[in-house]
Steps between C-alpha positions, in 0.01 A plus 500: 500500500157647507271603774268256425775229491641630812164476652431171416832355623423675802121343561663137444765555796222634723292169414811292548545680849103512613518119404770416718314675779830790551323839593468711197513885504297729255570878371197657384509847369242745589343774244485805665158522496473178684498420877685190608213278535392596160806444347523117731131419333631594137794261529282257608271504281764492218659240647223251592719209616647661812204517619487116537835488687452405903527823690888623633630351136515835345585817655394827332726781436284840388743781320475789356692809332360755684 
């Protein structure tokens, strides 16, 4: 399975699970050049449709390898 499968498996559960109004939580990984807020408004702005969701839906998770 590819990444890009994997991913997109992945986005349809956390649809399923945002439209059934159960709490979803989000890993986003931080370049090391990035601060977490940075790396919160990159996410977002790839992924325009979360911000829609009512607040408390979605919980963020920032990580990094450092």
């Amino acid at each position: 399975m590819t990444a890009k499968v994997t991913i997109a498996r992945l986005r349809e559960r956390v649809d399923a699970l945002v439209a059934a109004g159960v709490p979803v939580d989000v890993v986003v990984w931080r370049h090391p050049e990035e601060t977490e807020a940075e790396a919160v408004a990159r996410y977002m702005r790839l992924q325009p449709r979360l911000a829609t969701l009512p607040m408390g839906t979605i919980t963020m998770h920032v990580v990094s390898w450092e």
